[in-house]
Backbone as a ProteinNet text record, in pm:
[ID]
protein_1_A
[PRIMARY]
XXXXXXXXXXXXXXXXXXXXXXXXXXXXXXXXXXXXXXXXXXXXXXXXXXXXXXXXXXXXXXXXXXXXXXXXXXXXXXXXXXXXXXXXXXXXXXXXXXXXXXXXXXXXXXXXXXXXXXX
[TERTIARY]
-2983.9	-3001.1	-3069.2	-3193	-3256.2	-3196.5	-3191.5	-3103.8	-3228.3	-3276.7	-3348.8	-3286.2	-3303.4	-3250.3	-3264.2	-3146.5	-3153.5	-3162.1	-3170.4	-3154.2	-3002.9	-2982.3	-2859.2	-2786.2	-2832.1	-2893.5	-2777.1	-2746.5	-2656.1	-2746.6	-2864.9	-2981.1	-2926.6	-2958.4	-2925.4	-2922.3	-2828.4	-2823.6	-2949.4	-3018.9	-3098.6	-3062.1	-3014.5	-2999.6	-2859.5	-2775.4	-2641.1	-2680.6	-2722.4	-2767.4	-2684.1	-2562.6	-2412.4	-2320.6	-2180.7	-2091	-2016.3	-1950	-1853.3	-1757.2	-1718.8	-1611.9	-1609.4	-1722.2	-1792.2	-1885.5	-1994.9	-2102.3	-2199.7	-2157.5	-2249.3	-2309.3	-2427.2	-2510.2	-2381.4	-2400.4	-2307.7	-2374	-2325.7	-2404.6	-2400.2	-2493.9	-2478.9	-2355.7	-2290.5	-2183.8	-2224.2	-2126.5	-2149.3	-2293.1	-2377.5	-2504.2	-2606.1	-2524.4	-2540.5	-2558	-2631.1	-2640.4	-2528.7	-2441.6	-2352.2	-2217.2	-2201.1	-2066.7	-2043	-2147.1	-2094.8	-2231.4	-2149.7	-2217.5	-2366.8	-2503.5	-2625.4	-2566	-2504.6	-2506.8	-2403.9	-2346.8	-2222	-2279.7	-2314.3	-2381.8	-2257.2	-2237.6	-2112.4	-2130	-2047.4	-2138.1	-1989	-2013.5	-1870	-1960.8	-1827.5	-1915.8	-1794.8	-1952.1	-1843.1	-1749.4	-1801.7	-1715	-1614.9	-1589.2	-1428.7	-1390.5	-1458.2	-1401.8	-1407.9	-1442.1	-1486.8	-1540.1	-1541.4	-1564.1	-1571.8	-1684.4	-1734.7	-1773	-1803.8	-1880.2	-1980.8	-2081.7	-2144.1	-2203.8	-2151.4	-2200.4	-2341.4	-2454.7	-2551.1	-2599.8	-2515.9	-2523.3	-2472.9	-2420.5	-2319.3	-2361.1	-2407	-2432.2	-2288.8	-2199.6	-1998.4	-2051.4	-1941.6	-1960.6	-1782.2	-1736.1	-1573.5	-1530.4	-1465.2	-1416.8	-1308.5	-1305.9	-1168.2	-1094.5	-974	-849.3	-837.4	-867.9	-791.6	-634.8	-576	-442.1	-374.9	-253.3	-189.2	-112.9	-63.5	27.7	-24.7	33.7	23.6	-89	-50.5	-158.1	-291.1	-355.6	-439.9	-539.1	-473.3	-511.4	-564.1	-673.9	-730.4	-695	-623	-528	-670.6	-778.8	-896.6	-946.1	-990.4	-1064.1	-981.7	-864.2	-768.1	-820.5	-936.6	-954.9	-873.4	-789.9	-689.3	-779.5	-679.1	-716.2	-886.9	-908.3	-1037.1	-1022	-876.4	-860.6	-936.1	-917.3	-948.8	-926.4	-889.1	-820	-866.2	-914.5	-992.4	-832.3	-858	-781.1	-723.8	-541.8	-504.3	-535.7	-530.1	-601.8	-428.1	-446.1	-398	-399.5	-385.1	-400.7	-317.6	-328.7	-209.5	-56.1	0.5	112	126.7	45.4	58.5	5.6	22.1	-28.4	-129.6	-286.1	-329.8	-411.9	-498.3	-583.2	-642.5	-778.5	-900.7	-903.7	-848.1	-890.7	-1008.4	-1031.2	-1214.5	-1188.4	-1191.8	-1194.3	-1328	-1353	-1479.2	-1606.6	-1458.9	-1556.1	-1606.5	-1520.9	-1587.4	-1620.6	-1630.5	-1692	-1590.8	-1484.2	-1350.1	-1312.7	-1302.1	-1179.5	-1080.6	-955.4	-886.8	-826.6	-743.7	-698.5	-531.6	-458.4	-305.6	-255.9	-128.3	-26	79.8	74.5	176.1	271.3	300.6	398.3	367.6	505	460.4	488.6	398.2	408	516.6	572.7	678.6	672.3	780.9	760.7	863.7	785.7	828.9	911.2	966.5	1095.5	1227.4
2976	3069.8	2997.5	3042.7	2989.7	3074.3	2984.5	3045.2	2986.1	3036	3035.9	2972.6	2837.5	2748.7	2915.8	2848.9	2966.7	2819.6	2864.8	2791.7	2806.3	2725.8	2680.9	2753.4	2883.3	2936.8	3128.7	3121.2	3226.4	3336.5	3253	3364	3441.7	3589.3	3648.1	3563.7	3562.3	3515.8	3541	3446.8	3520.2	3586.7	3521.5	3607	3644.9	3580.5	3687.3	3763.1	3902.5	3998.5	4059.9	4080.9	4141.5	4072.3	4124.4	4018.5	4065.3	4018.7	4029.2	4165.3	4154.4	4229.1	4354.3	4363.5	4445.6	4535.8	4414.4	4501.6	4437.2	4420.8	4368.1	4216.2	4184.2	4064.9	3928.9	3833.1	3726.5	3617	3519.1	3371.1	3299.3	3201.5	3033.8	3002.7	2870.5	2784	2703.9	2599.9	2448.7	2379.3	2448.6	2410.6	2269.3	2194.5	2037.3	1941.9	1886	1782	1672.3	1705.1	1549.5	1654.1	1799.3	1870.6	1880.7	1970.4	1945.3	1899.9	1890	1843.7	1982	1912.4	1985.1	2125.2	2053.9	2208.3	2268.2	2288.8	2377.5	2464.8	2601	2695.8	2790	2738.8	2847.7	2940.1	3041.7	3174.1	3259.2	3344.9	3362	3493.1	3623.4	3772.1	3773.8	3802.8	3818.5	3959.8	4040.2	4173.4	4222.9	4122.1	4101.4	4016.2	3868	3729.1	3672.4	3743.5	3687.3	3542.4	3458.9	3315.5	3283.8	3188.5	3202.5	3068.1	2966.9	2910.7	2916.2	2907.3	2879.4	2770.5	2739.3	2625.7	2633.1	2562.6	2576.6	2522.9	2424.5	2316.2	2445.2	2548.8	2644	2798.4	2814.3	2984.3	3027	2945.2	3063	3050.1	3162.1	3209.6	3233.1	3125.9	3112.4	3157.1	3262.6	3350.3	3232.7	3196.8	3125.5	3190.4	3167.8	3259.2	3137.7	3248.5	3166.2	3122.7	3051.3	3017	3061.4	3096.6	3131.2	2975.8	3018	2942.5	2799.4	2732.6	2559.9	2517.3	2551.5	2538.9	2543	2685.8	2663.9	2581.7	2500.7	2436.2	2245.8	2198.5	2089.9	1952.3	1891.7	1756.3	1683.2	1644	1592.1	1590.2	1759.6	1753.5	1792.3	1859.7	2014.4	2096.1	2139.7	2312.3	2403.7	2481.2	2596.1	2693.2	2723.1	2831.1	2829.6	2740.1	2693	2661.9	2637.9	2623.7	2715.5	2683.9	2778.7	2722.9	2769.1	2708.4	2787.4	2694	2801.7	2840.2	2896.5	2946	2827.2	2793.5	2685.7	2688.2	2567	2488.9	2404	2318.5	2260.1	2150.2	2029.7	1893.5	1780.5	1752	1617.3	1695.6	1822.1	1878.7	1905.5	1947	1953	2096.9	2165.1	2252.7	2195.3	2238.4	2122.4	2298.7	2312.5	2361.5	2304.4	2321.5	2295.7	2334.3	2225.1	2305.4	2250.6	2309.1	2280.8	2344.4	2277.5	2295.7	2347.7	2512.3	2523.2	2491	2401	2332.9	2213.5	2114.7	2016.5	1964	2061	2072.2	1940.2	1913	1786.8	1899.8	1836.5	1854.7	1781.7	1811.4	1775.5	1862	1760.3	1852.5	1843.6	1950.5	1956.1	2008.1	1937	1901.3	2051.1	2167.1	2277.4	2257.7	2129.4	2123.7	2106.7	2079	2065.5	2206.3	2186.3	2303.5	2320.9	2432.1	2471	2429.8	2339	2315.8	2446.5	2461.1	2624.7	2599.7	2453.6	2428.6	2410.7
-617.5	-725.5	-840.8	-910.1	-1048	-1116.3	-1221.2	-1353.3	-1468.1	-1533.2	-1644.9	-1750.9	-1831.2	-1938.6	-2032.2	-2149	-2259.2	-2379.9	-2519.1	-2626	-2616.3	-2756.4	-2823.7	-2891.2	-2969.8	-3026.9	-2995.5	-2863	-2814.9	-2797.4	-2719.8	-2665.7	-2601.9	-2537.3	-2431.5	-2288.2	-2191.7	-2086.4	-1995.3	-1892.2	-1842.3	-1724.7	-1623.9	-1506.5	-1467.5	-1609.3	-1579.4	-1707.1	-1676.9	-1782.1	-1840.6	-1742.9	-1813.5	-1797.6	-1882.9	-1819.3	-1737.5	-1668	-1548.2	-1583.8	-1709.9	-1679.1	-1817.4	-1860.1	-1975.9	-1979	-1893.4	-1875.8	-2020.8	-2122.5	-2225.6	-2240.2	-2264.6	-2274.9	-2299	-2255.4	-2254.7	-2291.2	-2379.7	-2444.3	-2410.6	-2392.1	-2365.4	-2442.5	-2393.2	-2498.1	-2461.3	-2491.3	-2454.8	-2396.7	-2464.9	-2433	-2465.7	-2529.3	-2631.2	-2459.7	-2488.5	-2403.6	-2361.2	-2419.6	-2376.2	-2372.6	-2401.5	-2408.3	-2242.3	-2144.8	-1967.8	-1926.1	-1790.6	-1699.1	-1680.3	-1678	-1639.7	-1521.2	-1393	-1315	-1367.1	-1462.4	-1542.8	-1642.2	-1630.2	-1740.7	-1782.4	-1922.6	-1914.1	-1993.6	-2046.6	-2089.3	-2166.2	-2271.4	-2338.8	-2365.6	-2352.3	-2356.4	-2550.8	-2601.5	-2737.2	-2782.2	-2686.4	-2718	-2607.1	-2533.3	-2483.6	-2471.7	-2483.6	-2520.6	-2337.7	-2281.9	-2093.3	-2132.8	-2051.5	-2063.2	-1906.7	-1858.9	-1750.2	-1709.1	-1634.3	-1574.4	-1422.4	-1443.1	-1361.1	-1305.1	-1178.2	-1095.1	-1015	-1071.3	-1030.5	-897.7	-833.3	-729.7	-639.1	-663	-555.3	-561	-717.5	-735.1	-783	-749.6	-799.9	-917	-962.4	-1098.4	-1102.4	-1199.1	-1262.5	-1326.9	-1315.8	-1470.4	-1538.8	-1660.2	-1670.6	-1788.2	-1830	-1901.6	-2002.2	-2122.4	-2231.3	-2279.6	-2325	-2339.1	-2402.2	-2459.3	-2587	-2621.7	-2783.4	-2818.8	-2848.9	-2829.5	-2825.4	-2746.4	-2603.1	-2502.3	-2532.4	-2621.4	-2664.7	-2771	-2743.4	-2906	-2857.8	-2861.9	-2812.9	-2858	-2792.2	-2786.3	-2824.6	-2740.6	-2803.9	-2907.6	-2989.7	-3079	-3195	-3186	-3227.9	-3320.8	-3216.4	-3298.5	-3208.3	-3279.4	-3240.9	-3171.9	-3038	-2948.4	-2939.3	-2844.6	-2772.3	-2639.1	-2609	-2453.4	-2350.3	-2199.1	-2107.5	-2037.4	-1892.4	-1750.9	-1674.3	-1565.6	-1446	-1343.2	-1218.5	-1156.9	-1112.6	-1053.6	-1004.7	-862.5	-850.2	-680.9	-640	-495.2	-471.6	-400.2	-494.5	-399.7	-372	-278.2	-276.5	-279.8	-272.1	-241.5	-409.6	-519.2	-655.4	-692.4	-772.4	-809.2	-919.2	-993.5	-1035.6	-1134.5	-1247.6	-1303.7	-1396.6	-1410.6	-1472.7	-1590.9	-1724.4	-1870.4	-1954	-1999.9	-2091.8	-2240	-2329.2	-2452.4	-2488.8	-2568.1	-2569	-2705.4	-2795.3	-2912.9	-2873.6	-2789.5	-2764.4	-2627.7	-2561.5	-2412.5	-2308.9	-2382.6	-2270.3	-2173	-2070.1	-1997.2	-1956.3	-1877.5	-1819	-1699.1	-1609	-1463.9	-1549.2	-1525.7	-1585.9	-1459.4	-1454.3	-1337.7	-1391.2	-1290.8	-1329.4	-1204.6	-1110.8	-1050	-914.1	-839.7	-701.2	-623	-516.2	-423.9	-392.4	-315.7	-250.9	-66.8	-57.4	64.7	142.4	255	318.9	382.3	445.1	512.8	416.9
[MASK]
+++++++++++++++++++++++++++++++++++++++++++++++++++++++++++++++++++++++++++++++++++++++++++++++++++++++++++++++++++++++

């Protein structure tokens, strides 16, 4: 999939034209050179607050959920309620999710526990 560079700037998206879950134009973020990684385009719909990544190495497209409370709020940089966590995965017998601060483009993997063993 080509995806068309946008500015810095909170150009219109190019080839995600709507957002996922709105329907209205969605913005570049973290678009600074040193905030993510090049195949990571992520995209924030401002009139329902949708927040997205796109993996360019793959074409997925990540919806991720903002935090409440404490959670939201960035141990790195601490600007309040900037968090986001993609969906949880599982490795090594752990429950594990993906958070990205969206002022200063950090992440981290956070440990929500171990799996349930079925025996």
């Amino acid at each position: 999939m080509e995806i068309p560079e946008t500015g810095t700037d909170g150009e219109p998206a190019g080839d995600l034209s709507g957002c996922p879950a709105c329907g209205n134009p969605p913005e570049r973020i973290l678009d600074g050179p040193n905030l993510r990684p090049p195949h990571q385009l992520w995209w924030e719909c401002r009139a329902c607050r949708w927040v997205g990544v796109l993996f360019t190495h793959s074409g997925h497209l990540a919806t991720m959920r903002r935090l409440q409370g404490d959670e939201a709020d960035c141990v790195f940089c601490g600007w309040e309620e900037e968090n986001v966590v993609g969906e949880p995965f599982e490795r090594n017998g752990e429950r594990l999710d993906w958070l990205v601060c969206l002022a200063c483009g950090r992440s981290n993997t956070r440990r929500l526990g171990r799996m349930v063993d079925p025996e």
